[in-house]
C-alpha positions in Angstrom: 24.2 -67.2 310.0 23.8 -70.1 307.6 26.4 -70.2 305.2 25.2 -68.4 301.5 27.0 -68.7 298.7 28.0 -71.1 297.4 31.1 -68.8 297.7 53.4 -75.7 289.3 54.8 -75.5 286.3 53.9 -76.4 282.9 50.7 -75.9 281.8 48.5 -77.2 279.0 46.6 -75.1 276.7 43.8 -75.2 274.1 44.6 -77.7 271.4 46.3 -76.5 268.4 47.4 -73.4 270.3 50.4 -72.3 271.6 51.6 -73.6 274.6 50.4 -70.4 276.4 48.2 -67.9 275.4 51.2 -65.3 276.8 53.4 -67.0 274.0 50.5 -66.5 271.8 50.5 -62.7 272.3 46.9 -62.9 274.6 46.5 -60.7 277.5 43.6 -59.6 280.1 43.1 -56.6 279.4 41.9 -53.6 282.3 38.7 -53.2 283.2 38.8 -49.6 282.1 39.3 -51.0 278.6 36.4 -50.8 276.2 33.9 -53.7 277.2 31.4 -55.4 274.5 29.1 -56.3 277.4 28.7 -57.1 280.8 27.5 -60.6 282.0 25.0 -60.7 285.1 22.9 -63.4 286.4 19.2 -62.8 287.5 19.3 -63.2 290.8 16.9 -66.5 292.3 18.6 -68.0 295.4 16.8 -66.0 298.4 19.0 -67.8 300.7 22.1 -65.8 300.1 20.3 -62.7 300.9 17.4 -63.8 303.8 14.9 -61.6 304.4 15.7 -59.1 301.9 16.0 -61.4 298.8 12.9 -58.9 297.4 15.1 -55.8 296.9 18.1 -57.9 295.1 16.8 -57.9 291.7 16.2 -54.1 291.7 19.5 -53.8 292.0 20.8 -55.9 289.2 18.7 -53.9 287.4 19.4 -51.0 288.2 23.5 -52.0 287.6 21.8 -52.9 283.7 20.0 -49.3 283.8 23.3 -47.5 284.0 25.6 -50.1 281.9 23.8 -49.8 279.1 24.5 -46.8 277.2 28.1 -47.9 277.1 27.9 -51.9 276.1 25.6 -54.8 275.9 24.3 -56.8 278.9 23.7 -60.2 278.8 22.0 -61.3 281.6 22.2 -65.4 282.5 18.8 -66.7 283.4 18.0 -70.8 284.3 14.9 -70.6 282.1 11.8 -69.1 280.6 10.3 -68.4 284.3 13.3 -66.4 285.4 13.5 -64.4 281.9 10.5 -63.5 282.4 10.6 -61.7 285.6 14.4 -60.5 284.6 12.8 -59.0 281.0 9.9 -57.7 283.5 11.7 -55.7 286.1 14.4 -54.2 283.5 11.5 -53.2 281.8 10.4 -51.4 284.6 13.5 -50.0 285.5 14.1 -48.8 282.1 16.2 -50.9 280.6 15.6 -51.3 276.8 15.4 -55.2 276.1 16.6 -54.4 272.9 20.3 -53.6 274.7 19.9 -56.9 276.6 20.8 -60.6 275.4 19.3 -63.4 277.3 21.4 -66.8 277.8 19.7 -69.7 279.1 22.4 -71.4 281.9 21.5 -73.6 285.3 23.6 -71.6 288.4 23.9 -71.9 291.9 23.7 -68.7 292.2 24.2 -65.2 290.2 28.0 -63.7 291.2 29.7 -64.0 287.9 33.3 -62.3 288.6 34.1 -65.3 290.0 32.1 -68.6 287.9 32.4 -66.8 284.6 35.4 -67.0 282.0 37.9 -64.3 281.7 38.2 -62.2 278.3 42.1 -62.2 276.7 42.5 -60.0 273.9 45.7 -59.7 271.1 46.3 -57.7 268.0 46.8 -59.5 264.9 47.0 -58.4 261.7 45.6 -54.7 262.7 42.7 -56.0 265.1 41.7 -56.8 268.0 41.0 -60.4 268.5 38.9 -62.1 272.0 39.5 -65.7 273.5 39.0 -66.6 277.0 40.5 -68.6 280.0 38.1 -70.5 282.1 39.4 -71.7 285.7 37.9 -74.3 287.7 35.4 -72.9 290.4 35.3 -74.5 293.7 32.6 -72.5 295.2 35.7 -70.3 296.4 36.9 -73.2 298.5 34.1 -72.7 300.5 30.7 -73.8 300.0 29.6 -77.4 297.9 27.1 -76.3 295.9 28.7 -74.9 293.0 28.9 -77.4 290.1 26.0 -75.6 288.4 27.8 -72.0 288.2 30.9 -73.8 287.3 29.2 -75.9 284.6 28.0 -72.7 283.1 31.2 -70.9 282.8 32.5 -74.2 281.0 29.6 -73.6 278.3 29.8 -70.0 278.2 33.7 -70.0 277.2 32.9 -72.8 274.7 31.4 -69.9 272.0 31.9 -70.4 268.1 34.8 -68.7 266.8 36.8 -67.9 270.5 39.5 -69.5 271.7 38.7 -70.6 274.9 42.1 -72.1 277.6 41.4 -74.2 280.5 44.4 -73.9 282.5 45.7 -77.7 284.0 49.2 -78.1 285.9 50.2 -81.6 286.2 46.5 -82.8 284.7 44.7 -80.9 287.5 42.5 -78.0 286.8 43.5 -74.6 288.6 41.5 -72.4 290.4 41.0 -69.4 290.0 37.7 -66.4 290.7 37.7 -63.3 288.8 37.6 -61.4 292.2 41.0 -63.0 293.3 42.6 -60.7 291.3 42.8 -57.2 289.7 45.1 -56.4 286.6 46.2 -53.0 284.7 46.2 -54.4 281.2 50.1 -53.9 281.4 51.5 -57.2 282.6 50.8 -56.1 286.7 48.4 -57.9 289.1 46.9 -57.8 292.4 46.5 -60.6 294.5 46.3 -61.5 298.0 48.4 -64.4 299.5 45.2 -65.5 301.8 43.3 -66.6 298.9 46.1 -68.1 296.8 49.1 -69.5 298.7 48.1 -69.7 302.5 44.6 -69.0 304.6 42.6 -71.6 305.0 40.9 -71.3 302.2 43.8 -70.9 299.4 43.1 -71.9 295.8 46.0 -74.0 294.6 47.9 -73.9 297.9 50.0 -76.7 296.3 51.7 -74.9 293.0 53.2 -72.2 296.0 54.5 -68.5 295.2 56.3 -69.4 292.1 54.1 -72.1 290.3 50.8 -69.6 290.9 52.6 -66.0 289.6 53.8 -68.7 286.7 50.1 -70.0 285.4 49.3 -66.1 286.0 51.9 -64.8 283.7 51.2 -68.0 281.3 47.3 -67.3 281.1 46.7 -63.7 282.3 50.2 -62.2 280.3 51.0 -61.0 284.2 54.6 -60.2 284.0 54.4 -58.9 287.7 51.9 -60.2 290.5 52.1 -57.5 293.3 51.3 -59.8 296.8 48.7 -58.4 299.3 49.0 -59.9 302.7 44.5 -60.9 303.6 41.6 -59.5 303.1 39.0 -57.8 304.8 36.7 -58.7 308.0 32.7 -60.7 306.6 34.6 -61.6 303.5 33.7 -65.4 302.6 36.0 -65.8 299.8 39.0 -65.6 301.7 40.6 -62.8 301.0 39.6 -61.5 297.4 41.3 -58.2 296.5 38.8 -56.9 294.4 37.1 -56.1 298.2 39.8 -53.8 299.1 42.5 -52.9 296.4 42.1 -52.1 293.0 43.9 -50.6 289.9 42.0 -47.4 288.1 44.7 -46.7 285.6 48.4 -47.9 284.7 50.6 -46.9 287.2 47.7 -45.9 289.7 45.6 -48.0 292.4 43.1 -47.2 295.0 43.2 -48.8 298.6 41.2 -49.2 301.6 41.7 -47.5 304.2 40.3 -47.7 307.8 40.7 -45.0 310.5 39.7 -47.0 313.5 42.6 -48.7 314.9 40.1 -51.3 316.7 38.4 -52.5 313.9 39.9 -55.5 312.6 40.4 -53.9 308.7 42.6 -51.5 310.3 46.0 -53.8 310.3 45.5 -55.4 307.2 44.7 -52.5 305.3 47.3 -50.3 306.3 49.6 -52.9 305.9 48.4 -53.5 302.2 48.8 -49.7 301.6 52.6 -50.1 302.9 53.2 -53.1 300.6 51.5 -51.0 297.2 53.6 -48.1 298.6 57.2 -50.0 298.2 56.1 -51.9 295.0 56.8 -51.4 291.2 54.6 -52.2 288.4 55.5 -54.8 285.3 57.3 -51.6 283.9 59.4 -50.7 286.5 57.2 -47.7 287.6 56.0 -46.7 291.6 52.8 -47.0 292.0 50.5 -43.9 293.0 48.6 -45.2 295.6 44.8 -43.2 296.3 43.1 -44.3 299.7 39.6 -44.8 299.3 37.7 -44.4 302.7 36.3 -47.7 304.5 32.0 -47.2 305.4 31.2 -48.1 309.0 30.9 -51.6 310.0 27.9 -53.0 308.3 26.4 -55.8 310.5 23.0 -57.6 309.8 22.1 -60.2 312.6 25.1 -60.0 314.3 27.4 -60.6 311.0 30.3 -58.5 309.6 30.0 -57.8 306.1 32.3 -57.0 303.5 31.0 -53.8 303.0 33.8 -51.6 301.3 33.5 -49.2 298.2 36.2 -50.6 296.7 34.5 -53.1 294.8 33.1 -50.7 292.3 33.0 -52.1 288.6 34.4 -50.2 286.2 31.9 -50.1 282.5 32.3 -48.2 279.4 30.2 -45.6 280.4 29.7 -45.2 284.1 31.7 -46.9 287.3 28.8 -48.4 289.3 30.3 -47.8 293.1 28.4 -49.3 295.8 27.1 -46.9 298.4 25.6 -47.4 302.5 24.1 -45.0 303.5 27.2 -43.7 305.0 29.0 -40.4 305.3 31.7 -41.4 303.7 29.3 -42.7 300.4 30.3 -38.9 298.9 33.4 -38.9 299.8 34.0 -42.3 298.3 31.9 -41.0 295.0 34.1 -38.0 295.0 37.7 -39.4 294.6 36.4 -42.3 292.3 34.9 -39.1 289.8 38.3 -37.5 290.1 39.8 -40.6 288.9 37.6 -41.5 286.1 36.8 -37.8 284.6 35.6 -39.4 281.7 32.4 -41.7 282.9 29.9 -41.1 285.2 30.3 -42.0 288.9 26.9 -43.8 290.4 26.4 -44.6 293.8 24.3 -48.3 293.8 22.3 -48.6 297.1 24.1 -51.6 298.5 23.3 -52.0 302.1 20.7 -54.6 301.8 22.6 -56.3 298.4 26.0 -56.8 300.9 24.2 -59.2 302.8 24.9 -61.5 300.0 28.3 -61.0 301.0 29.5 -59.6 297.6 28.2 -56.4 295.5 28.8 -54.5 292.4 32.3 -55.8 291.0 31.5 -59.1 292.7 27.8 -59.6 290.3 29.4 -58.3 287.0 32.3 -59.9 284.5 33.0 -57.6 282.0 33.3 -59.3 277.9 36.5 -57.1 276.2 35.0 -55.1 272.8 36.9 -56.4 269.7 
């Protein structure tokens, strides 16, 4: 199929700042961590999902349907055409406008994990304080159209009043997608080497193992990156681990796993399991590691995608989980509502949105409540 989206030390940081936002006391905070609002894009590029473009935008809003008892949405649009239909079809789907904020951006396209800015947050003086970091987006290393998305994630972190970083080592932007990585608000991240040191595709190949967990401890406050070996079979991004392995509390993550021995997730999976199983968090704890059932292989014209319930987003109020109409959907929705007893667990019909080769986690960035 035609290819869709368009998917070393020192450092320098915001002027006047510190000379990291770590040294400054920032940190990314967890997902599970209360959110001021989601960002989404309205969806317009029927290219990344052919022949079932239609259904796409019923699905962003049904994601804002369920996110917005808990936080804001503010939903990216390219103009007054495309707020129209957006304002339009959340209507429909009962989404109250007045819970939505509309910001006028040009994108390539509408998966804003990995274009958008990511939200640091500090305590000072008794509260909570929000700046962001912005990393370069290369349309993950991939794909040439993506100075639009990038350009709006430049001019979304540029708001009055937040700090905003734009990590450089050696007077070269770095790299970076929201999806390459998952954190537990405690100085501990997931990664994958694939998508950051070595597959074909790797970000900032050049700053190796040490210079990349350096600008991640520098910008992110990760005291410990925990390395994944690749990630999963249809995934375009090569290798994000928010597709296969993510943290759902300090001290806890959920992995992958796949029973077939002759599907190609099989190896890498239990392999990640068996690296998460020998590995200690930024505070010196074992992890308790959950497996989270694989769906069968979901294949439209003759393409794997990355279908995998692990790339659930987690909001204030509800975890959005993306479902296939697959057996294994309730077993899935049943161990993510054990491990979130306080938020409701909602399965998103996915199967058609996957052919975009990203779903729920990969469409939402999540803006930390100060």
């Amino acid at each position: 199929m035609t290819p869709r989206r368009a998917r070393a030390p020192g450092a320098r940081a915001a002027p006047g700042a510190a000379a990291t936002p770590r040294e400054a006391g920032w940190r990314m905070p967890a997902e599970w961590e209360p959110h001021a609002a989601t960002w989404l894009a309205w969806p317009h590029e029927p290219g990344d999902w052919p022949g079932k473009f239609d259904a796409v935008p019923w699905v962003v809003a049904d994601v804002a349907r369920h996110l917005q008892e808990g936080e804001r949405i503010r939903m990216i649009v390219r103009g007054r055409s495309d707020r129209a239909r957006a304002a339009a079809a959340l209507s429909r789907s009962g989404v109250s406008l007045r819970r939505v904020d509309f910001v006028t951006a040009a994108t390539n396209r509408s998966w804003t994990r990995d274009f958008l800015p990511l939200g640091l947050v500090r305590r000072r003086g008794g509260r909570r304080e929000l700046a962001v970091v912005k990393w370069r987006f290369n349309g993950w290393a991939r794909y040439p159209n993506h100075a639009a998305d990038d350009a709006a994630g430049r001019r979304i972190a540029r708001r009055p009043g937040v700090p905003a970083f734009f990590p450089e080592v050696a007077g070269r932007r770095v790299v970076l997608e929201g999806g390459a990585i998952d954190v537990d608000g405690e100085g501990t991240l997931l990664a994958t080497e694939q998508c950051l040191l070595t597959g074909a595709q790797a970000r900032n190949r050049a700053l190796g193992r040490a210079g990349t967990e350096r600008v991640l401890r520098d910008y992110l406050g990760a005291e410990k990156v925990i390395w994944l070996g690749t990630g999963i079979a249809g995934d375009d991004t090569g290798g994000h681990v928010d597709d296969f392995a993510r943290f759902v509390a300090p001290g806890r993550v959920v992995v992958a796993q796949e029973k077939n021995r002759r599907d190609p997730n099989w190896r890498p999976l239990r392999a990640a399991r068996q690296r998460l199983a020998r590995a200690r968090d930024a505070r010196g704890r074992r992890l308790e590691v959950v497996g989270l059932p694989m769906p069968r292989p979901v294949v439209f014209a003759g393409e794997r995608l990355p279908a995998s319930y692990a790339n659930f987003y987690i909001g204030t109020a509800a975890v959005l989980v993306p479902t296939f109409n697959d057996p294994s959907d309730r077993v899935a929705l049943g161990i993510l509502a054990e491990l979130f007893p306080g938020r409701t667990v909602v399965g998103i019909h996915a199967s058609d949105f996957v052919l975009g080769l990203g779903t729920i986690h990969c469409s939402t960035q999540q803006e930390p409540l100060v």
